[in-house]
Structures are given as C-alpha cells and as structure tokens.
C-alpha positions, -999 to 999 in steps of 0.1 A, spaced: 338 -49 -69 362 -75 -54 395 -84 -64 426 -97 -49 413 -113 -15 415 -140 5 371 -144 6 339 -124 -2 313 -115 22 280 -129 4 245 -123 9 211 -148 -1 181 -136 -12 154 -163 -11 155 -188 12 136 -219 -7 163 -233 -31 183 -207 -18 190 -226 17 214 -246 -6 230 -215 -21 240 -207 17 254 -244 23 274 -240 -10 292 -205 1 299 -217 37 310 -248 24 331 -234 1 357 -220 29 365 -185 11 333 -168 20 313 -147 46 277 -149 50 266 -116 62 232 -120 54 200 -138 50 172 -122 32 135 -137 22 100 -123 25 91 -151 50 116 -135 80 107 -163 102 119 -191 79 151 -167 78 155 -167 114 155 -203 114 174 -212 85 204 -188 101 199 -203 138 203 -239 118 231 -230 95 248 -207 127 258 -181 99 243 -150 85 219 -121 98 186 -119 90 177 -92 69 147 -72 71 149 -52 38 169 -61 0 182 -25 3 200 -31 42 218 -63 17 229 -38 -10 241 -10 20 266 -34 31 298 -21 18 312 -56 30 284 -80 6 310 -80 -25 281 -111 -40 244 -109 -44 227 -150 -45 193 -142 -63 170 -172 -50 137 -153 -52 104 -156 -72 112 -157 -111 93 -121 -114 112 -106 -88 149 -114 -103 149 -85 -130 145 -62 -103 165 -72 -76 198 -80 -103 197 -47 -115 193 -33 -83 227 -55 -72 245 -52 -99 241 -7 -103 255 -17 -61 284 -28 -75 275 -66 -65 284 -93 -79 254 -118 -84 248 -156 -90 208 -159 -95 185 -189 -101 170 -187 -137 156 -172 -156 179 -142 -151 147 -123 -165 119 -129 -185 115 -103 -214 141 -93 -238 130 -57 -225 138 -67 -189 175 -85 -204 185 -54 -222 181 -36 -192 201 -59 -173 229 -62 -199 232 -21 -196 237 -24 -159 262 -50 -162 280 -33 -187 283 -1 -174 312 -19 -148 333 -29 -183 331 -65 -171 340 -61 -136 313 -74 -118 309 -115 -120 273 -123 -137 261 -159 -131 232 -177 -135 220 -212 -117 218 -233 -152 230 -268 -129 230 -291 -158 261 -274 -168 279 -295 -136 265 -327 -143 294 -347 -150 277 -370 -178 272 -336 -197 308 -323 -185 321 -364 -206 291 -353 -238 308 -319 -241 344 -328 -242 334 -358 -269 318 -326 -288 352 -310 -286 373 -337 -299 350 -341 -331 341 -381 -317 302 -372 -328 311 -358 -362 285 -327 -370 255 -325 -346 224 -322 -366 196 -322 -344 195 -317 -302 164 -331 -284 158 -317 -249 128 -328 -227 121 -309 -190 92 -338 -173 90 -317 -146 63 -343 -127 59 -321 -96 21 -308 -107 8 -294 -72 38 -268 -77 24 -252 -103 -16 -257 -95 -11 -244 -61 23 -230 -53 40 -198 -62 37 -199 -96 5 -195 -105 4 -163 -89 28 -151 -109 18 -134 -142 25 -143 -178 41 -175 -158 66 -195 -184 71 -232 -183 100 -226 -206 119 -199 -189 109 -224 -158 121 -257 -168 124 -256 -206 156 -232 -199 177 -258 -187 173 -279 -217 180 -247 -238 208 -239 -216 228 -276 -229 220 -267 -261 237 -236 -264 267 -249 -242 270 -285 -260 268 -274 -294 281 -236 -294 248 -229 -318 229 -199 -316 196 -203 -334 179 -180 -354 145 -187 -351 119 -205 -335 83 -220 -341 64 -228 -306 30 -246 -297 15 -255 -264 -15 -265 -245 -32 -260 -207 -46 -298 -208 -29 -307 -171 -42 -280 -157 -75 -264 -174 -93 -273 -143 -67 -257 -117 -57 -223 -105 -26 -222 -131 -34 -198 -159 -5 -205 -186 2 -231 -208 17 -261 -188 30 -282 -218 55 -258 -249 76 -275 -275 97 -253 -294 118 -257 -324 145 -241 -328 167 -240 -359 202 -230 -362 225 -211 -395 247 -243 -398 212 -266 -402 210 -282 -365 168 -285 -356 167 -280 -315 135 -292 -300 128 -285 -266 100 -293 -248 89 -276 -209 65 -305 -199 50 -293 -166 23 -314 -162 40 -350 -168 29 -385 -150 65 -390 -144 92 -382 -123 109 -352 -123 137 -356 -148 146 -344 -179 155 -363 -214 180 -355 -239 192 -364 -275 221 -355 -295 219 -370 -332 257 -364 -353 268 -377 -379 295 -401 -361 275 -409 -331 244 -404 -312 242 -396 -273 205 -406 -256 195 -403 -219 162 -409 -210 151 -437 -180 170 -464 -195 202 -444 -186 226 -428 -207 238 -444 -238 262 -435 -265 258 -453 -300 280 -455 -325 271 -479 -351 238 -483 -371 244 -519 -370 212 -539 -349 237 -560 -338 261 -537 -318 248 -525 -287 252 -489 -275 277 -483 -249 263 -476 -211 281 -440 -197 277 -442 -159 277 -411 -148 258 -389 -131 233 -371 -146 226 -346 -127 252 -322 -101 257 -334 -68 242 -305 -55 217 -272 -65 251 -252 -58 275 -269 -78 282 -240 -99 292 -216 -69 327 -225 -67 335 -216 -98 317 -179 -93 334 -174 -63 371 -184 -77 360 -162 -108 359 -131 -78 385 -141 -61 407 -145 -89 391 -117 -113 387 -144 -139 370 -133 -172 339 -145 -173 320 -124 -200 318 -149 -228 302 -169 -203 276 -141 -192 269 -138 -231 257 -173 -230 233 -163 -203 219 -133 -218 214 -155 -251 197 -183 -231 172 -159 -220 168 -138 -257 164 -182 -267 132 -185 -241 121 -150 -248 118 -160 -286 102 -190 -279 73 -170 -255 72 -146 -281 66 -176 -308 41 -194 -287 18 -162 -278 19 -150 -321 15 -190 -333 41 -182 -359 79 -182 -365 99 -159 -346 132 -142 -349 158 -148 -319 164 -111 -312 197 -114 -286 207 -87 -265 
C-alpha cells in the first residue's frame, strides 16, 4: 500500500491492449515501470526494447515479490482476471484491470473479500473507457443539473463488428465465453454511471446465428432488459456478430429531453415539435486513448483519494452482467443479486 509519494512503481500484465496501459503510466510522469509480464515473453521482450522501460517478467508471482510494484495493470485473458486480482490485491497491490473484473458473482464476492480485508486501502479500478469520453463526461453533467427531467428508459447498443475475433481468436477458447461481460459491460457500465440506477432485475434472450458455423461456442448476439425500482427499462444489447463497424449506440429517453448517438452523430432533442431540429453535440465519443482512465487511478494512490463508492460501482457492473448470464442460460427473469 502506497501513500504519500512522489510516484508508484507499476507493473503490466498482458501485453495486447495492455501495451497502452504501459504508454499511459510512462506518460503519465509519476510512475515506474518495473515490469512487463505476458505469456508470449517474446512479444514482452519487444514491447520493453520499443517502449525502453520495464523488465520482462518470467512469472506473475516475480510481479507480486516486488516490494517496489505498489500497482498491478490486469491486461490478460477475461478468465484469467479473477485469479490474478485476487492474487494482487491479498499482495497488497493496488490494481487497474480490463473488464470484466470477473465473471461470476462467486468469483466477485471473492474478490470484494480480498479488497476488503485492506479497509479501503488498496485502489480497485476497472478499464470501463466510456466513462472518459467527453460526450458522456457533457450527458452526465446535463443529468446532474435536471436539463433531461426524469430518465425513463436507457438504450445501450455494443456492434462490436470485429467477427474473426471471436471465431478464431482468444475467445473462443475460453469457456462459458460472455458477449455481455465482453462488450455489453460497457453499455451497462453508462448506465449505472449516467443514471445512478441499480436495477433489480433482468430478462435476457440471445442467439449463435453469426457464428453457428465457426469455432465460437456461446451466444454471439444477448439483449437484456433491465428494469430499475424508480421505473427506468435499460436495454442493452452485446452484438458480436454485427456488419458494421465497431461502435457502440446509445439512447437516453427523459421526460425534458432525449440524448441519441448512433452514426448520424450525437444529438440532443428537446422538443417534440417536427419542426425543430435536434441540436448536434460535437464531441468525442469515445476517450482519446484505451488508458484514459489511469490518471485518475494513479492520482487516487498518490493522493490516497477515496475511491470506494467508485469500486462499488464496479462490483455492481459485474453482479449487472452476472444477472443477465444468469437470465440468458434459465430463459426467465432474474434477480440482480450485488455483492
């Protein structure tokens, strides 16, 4: 555990996506890297000759013996991040980790105990980038300020349009593989953050159409609903096997206003009237990079900032896509059970 210093000494583990968790913490100016882990130790050895930073690791347990690795980056496969963030955090780490966190609300309660056994010392973050997208940074603060009125129903859309990923990379090695806790989780992840909601329940239904011919095992295509104590229907849809680019869609329907972003741009409406037009937001839609969100973790260290209400949100992301698994493999209504 690390407070009151000038910088961290940090450590990556999974060097895909995770390349860019290792330009965000030496870009950042306040951290180390010590270390550079993946399975692949060649593409480690290369990715620390490029970046001029960081040893290459030839075990996760030579990461977690470091008494000078005060974070943990997670970058790994999706089935290996229960593991390896409870193994980090019972180190006394402090971790940032790609989603989902975990995958089971077995595997989350498990996690939650080794998290809380450092009485909200140790910094728990997860990669959830939408978050840092500055059209969703403008929707959230128009949320705040009542400009919407009450939100009544959330549309979220993951067109992930990248199908050779899951027919023939990684992921379809992996078992009980989840398009939601893959994609969908971002969407989820707004939700919770734009509207403060915590559903109750959810009803889920799916298909394997993209891919009933492939090497991928799971359903490619789940849209859940979700519905909320205060009335709000969520509906959020992991759509793996899309003719589209990768992007994602989203819909927020209140009573004062209605936000849309699809591919005609982000739009804000606020009249029922044919004849007024919505209003064009330009802004980004998406973060200007995969590691937008490690700043903030790393000040959060560095300045032993409380970051448990956001940690909650996390675990209750995951208990969201857990439900909605749970809902899809029963084909009824579930309870959201949060740990």
């Amino acid at each position: 555990m690390t407070t009151g210093r000038d910088s961290i000494g940090v450590a990556v583990v999974g060097l895909g996506v995770g390349e860019q968790h290792a330009r965000a913490y030496l870009a950042n100016g306040r951290c180390q890297l010590r270390w550079l882990y993946d399975l692949d130790v060649e593409k480690a050895q290369k990715i620390a000759t490029v970046l001029g930073s960081g040893r290459v690791a030839t075990s996760f347990k030579q990461v977690l013996d470091d008494p000078e690795v005060q974070a943990v980056s997670i970058a790994s496969y999706d089935d290996a991040h229960f593991e390896q963030v409870v193994a980090a955090l019972n180190a006394g780490k402090h971790v940032f980790v790609e989603k989902p966190l975990s995958r089971t609300v077995e595997e989350l309660a498990t996690v939650k105990r080794a998290w809380s056994n450092h009485q909200g010392k140790l910094k728990l973050s997860s990669n959830l980038v939408l978050r840092a997208a500055p059209i969703y940074r403008w929707l959230k603060k128009k949320i705040e300020h009542g400009d919407l009125g009450h939100i009544y129903a959330y549309d979220g859309e993951y067109l992930y349009g990248r199908l050779h990923k899951i027919t023939h990379g990684w992921r379809k090695d992996v078992d009980g593989y989840s398009v939601m806790e893959g994609g969908g989780v971002h969407l989820i992840d707004l939700m919770v953050w734009l509207t403060g909601e915590r559903p109750v329940s959810v009803h889920a239904v799916g298909n394997r159409i993209s891919t009933e011919e492939t090497a991928f095992r799971y359903k490619d295509y789940v849209a859940a609903t979700f519905l909320c104590a205060s009335g709000l229907v969520a509906r959020i849809v992991a759509n793996f096997g899309s003719v589209h680019r990768h992007q994602h869609v989203v819909r927020v329907f209140a009573t004062n206003g209605t936000f849309i972003y699809d591919d005609a741009g982000p739009r804000y409406h606020t009249s029922r009237d044919p004849a007024v037009a919505a209003c064009a937001v330009d802004l980004p839609t998406l973060p200007a990079a995969k590691g937008d969100l490690i700043g903030p973790f790393v000040s959060a260290i560095l300045q032993d900032k409380d970051m448990n209400a956001h940690t909650q949100e996390v675990f209750d992301v995951i208990s969201l896509c857990a439900a909605s698994d749970d809902a899809l493999a029963s084909g009824s209504t579930a309870a959201v059970q949060y740990v």
